[in-house]
N, C-alpha and C positions, 0 to 999 in steps of 0.2 A: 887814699886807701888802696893797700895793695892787691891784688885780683887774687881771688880763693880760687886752689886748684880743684879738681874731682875728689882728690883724698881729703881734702879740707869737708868740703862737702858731705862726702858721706860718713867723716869722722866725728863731726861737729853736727848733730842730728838732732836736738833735745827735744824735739815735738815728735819722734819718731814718725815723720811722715812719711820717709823711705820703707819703714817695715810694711813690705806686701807680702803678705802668705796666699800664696794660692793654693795650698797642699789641703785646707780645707774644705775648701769647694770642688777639687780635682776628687776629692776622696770621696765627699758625697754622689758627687756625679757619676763616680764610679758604682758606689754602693748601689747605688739608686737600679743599676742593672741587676745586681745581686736581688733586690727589694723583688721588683716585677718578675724574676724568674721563679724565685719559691712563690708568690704565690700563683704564678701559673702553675706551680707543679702540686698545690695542695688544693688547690680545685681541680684539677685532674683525679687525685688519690681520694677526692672527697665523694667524686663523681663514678668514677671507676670502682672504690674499693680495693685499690691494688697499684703498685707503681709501673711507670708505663714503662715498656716493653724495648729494644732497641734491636727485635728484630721483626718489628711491628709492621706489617702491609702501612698502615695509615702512616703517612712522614711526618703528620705533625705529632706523635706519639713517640716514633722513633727520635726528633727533635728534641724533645721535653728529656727522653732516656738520655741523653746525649747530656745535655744541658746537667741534670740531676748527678751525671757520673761528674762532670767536673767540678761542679762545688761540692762534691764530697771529698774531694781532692785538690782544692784550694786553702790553705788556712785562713786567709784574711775574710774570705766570705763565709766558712765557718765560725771563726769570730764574730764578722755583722751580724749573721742571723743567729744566731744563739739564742738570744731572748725573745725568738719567735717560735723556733721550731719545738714547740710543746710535745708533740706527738714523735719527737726520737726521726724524723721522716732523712736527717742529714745525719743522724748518729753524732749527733751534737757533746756525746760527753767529753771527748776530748779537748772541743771546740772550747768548753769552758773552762778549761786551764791553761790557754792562748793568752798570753800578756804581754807577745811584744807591739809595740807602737810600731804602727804602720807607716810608712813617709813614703813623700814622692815617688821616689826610685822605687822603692816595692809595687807602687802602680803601674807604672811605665814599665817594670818586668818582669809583671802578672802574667801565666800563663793563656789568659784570659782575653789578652791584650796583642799574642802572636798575630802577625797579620795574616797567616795562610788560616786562621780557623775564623768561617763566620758562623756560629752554632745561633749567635745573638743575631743574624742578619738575616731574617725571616724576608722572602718572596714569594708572592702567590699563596703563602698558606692563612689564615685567619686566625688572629692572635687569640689566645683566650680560648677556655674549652666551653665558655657558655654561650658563645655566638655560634657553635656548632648546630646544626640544624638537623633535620631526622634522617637526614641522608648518609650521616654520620653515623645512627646508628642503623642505618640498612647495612654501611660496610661492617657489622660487626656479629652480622651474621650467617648462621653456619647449616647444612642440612639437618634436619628434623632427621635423625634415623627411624624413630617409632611414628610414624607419619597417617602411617595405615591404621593405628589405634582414633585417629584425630580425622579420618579423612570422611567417617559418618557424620561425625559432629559438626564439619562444615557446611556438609552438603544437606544435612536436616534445617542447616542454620538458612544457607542459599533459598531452600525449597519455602521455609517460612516467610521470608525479606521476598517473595516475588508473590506470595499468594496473602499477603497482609496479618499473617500471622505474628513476626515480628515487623518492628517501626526499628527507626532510626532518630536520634534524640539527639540534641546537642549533647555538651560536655559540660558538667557543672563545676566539676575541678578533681585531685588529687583525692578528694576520700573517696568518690566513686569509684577509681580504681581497684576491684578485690579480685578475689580468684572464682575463676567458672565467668568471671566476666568479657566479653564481645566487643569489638572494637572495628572500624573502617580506619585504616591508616596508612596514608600513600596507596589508595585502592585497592588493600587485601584487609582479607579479615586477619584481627588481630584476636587471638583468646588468648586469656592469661589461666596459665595450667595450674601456675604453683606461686606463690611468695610465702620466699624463708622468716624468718622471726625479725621485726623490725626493731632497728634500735638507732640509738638518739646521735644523730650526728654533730647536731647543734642544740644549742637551747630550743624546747618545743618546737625542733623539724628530723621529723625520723624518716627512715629510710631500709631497704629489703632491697636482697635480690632476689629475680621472678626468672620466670621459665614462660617467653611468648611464643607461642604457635602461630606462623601465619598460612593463611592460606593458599601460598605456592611451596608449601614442605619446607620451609624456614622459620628458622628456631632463634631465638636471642636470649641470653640471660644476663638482662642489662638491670642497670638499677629502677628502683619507684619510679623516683623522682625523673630519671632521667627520658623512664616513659612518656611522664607528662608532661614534662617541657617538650616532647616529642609530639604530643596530641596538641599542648597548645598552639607549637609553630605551623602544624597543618592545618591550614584554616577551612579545609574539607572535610579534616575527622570527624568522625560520629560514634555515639554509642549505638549499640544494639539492643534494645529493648522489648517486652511483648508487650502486643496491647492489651488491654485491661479484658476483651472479648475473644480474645484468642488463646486456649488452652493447649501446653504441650508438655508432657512430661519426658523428661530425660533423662536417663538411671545414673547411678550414683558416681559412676568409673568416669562419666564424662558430662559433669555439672556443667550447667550453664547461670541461670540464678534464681536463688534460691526465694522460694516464694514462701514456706509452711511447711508443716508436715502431717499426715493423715497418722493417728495415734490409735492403736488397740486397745480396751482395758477388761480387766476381768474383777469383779468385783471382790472384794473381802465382809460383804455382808455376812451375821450370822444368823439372818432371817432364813426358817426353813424353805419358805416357798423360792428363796435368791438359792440355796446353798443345795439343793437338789439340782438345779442346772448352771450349775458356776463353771464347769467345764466344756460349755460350751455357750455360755450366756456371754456375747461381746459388746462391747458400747465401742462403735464407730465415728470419729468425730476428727475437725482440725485446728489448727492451731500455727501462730504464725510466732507464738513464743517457745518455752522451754518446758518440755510436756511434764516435769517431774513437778516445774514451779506450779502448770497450769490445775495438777490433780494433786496441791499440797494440802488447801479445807477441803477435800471431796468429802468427808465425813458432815459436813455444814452444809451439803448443795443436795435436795431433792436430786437435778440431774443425773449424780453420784449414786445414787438409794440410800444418800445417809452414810454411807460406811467408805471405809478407805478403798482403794483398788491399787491395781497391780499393772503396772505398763506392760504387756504380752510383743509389742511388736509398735516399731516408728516407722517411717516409710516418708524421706525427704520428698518433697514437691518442687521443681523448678518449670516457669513458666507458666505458673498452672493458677485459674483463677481459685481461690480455695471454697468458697461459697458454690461455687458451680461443680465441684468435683466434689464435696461433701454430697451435696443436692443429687448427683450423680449417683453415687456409692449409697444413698438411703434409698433410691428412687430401684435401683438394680436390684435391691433384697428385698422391695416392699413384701415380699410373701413370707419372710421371716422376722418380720416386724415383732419384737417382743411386745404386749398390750399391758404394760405394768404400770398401776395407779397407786402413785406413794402421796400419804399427808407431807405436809413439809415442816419444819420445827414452828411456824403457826396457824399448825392446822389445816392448811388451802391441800387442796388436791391437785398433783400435778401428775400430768403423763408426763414421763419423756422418752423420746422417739428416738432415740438413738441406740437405743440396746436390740439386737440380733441373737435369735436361736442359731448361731452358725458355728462351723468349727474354724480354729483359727488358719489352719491349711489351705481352707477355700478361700476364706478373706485373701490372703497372703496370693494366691491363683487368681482371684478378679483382679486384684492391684496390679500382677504380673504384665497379664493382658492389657489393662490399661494403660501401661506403661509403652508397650508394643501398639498400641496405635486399635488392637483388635479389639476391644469392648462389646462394640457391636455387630460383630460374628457369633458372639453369645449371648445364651440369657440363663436366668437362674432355673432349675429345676429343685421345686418344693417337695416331689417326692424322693426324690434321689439323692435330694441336697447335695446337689454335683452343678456343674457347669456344661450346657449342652447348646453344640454346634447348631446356631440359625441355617439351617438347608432356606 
C-alpha cells in the first residue's frame, strides 16, 4: 500500500476529524470581557444614578468612563450586548442593525485587543462597585456651604448623647433610614436633611437620592441604598435615638424624629353654653396619627362635646415623650381648666379635661417656649391670661 501524502490526508477526511474551529471559543472568551464590563458599568449607573465621569478624582470611575467610551465605539460588542442593554446605557439602536458575522481576524483586530491599551487590566483597584466600602463614599464628599444652619442641630444632638437624653441603637436595616434621621458613621454624625421621591429601581427594591450632613461641615448626596450598605459595612455605626424618658423638642426647619403632634380644636357645637365661648374655648390634646383622621366621629365622642370641630393649629413633636408633654401642657393651664359635664349618646356623664378658656395666641407662646427649652421660666397668669416671667 502506497504511503498517503499530507494532501491525501487532509483531502480524504470523511469523519471530519481535522475540522477544529476555534473561532468559537476565541469569540466567547472574548465576549466574555464585553459581558463583565457592562455589567460593571450598570451597577455603577444603578448605584450612582448617572454615568461615570472620566474626569472623576476616584480612578476606578474614571476606568469604568474609559471602558463605557469604547464599547460605544466597538461594533462587535455593540452587537453582543444588545440583547442586554434595556435601558439605551450603550445607545444600543444602532447596534441592532449590525449583521455582519464576526471571524477571527475581526478579534485579533479589535481595537480592544491593541497592546498599548490596558483599560481591561485592572491593578490595585477593586473590581466591582459593590465591594466598595464607606470610604468610597467619604471620597464623594463635598463642603456643606449652609453648615451654620446645621451646626445647632449637631451640637443639641452632641449635648443630648453625653447627658443621656439621646441613646445610640443598633441598625435594623434600610427602612429605618428617613429624613430628620441621626446616624454615627465612620465617627461623625451623620443627619439625613432631605430624600427626593423614591422610585423602583428593580423589582420591589427602590431607591432616592438624599442630602447627608455630617458633622465635620460634609455633605453627600449619595443614593438610599448606597447609605446603607454604608451603615451596614461599618460595623460601629449606630442610630441615634431618644430614650423613652428623655424629652426634647426641636422646631420644624431642623427635624430630627418625629414623634406626634400637639393639635388645637375649636369646637363647632351649636350648644349655647359651647357657642358663647367658642372663640376662645380650646381642647388641647396629642396624637401620633393624622389629626383630620383623629377628629373624623368627633360628633360620636363625648371628648368632642358631641359636635364636629375645627383644627386651629398642629404643632410637630420630635423627640418628645407625648403622654409627658400632653400631661405637661394640661398641668401648665390647670387654672383654665374648662369644668364641662356632657351626657354621652348613653347617658353616662363624662368630664373631659382637655378643653381650655384660652386664646389660641397664648397656647401658640407656651408651645414656643417649650420648644426653646424655657417652660419653666414661666407660669400661667389667670388674671391676665398672659405668660409671666418666674423672678
Amino acid at each position: 500500500m502506497a504511503k498517503r501524502t499530507l494532501e491525501d490526508i487532509f483531502s480524504n477526511d470523511p469523519l471530519n476529524l481535522l475540522e477544529v474551529s476555534v473561532t468559537k471559543s476565541k469569540k466567547l472568551s472574548h465576549y466574555a470581557i464585553y459581558y463583565e464590563t457592562f455589567e460593571e458599568l450598570k451597577n455603577f449607573v444603578e448605584q450612582k444614578d448617572r454615568e461615570p465621569n472620566t474626569d472623576a478624582i476616584n480612578i476606578h470611575e474614571a476606568k469604568l468612563a474609559a471602558r463605557l467610551k469604547k464599547l460605544r465605539s466597538t461594533p462587535e460588542a455593540l452587537e453582543a450586548l444588545a440583547p442586554f442593554d434595556t435601558e439605551g446605557l450603550l445607545g444600543n439602536s444602532a447596534a441592532s442593525n449590525i449583521e455582519t458575522e464576526l471571524t477571527l481576524d475581526d478579534v485579533f483586530t479589535s481595537n480592544l485587543l491593541v497592546d498599548d491599551d490596558d483599560i481591561f487590566n485592572l491593578k490595585h483597584v477593586a473590581v466591582g462597585t459593590k465591594s466598595q466600602t464607606a470610604s468610597t463614599d467619604m471620597a464623594t464628599r463635598k463642603k456643606c456651604m449652609d453648615f451654620d444652619e446645621f451646626k445647632p442641630l449637631f451640637r443639641r444632638m452632641q449635648l443630648d448623647l453625653d447627658d443621656g437624653t439621646l441613646e445610640t441603637s443598633s441598625i435594623k436595616g434600610i427602612a429605618e433610614i428617613q429624613k430628620g434621621q441621626a446616624f454615627i458613621l465612620s465617627g461623625l454624625i451623620a443627619y439625613v436633611a432631605e430624600i427626593g421621591e423614591k422610585h423602583e429601581r428593580r423589582k420591589g427594591h427602590h431607591n432616592a437620592r438624599m442630602r447627608v450632613v455630617y458633622s465635620n461641615g460634609m455633605e453627600s448626596n449619595l443614593l438610599l441604598r448606597s447609605f446603607g450598605a454604608a451603615l451596614y459595612k461599618d460595623k460601629s455605626a449606630r442610630a441615634i435615638v431618644p430614650r423613652e424618658a428623655g424629652p426634647l423638642f426641636v422646631n420644624e426647619e431642623s427635624p430630627l424624629y418625629k414623634s406626634g403632634i400637639v393639635y388645637v380644636l375649636k369646637s363647632k357645637s351649636e350648644d349655647p353654653s359651647i357657642t358663647k365661648h367658642r372663640d376662645y374655648l380650646h381642647k388641647i390634646g396629642v396624637t401620633t396619627s393624622d389629626v383630620k383622621k383623629r377628629v373624623a366621629n368627633a360628633s360620636k365622642d363625648a371628648t368632642y362635646l358631641l359636635a364636629n370641630v375645627e383644627v386651629v393649629a398642629e404643632f410637630t413633636l420630635y423627640n418628645m415623650n407625648l403622654q409627658a408633654t400632653e400631661k405637661l401642657l394640661h398641668t401648665f393651664f390647670r387654672e383654665a381648666q374648662a369644668d364641662i359635664q356632657i351626657p354621652d349618646r348613653f347617658g353616662n356623664i363624662v368630664k373631659p379635661k382637655e378643653w381650655f378658656f384660652l386664646p389660641l395666641d397664648l397656647i401658640k407662646q407656651v408651645i414656643q417656649v417649650l420648644q426653646n427649652g424655657d417652660i419653666t421660666k414661666y407660669r400661667y397668669d389667670p388674671k391676665d391670661v398672659c405668660l409671666v416671667e418666674v423672678k
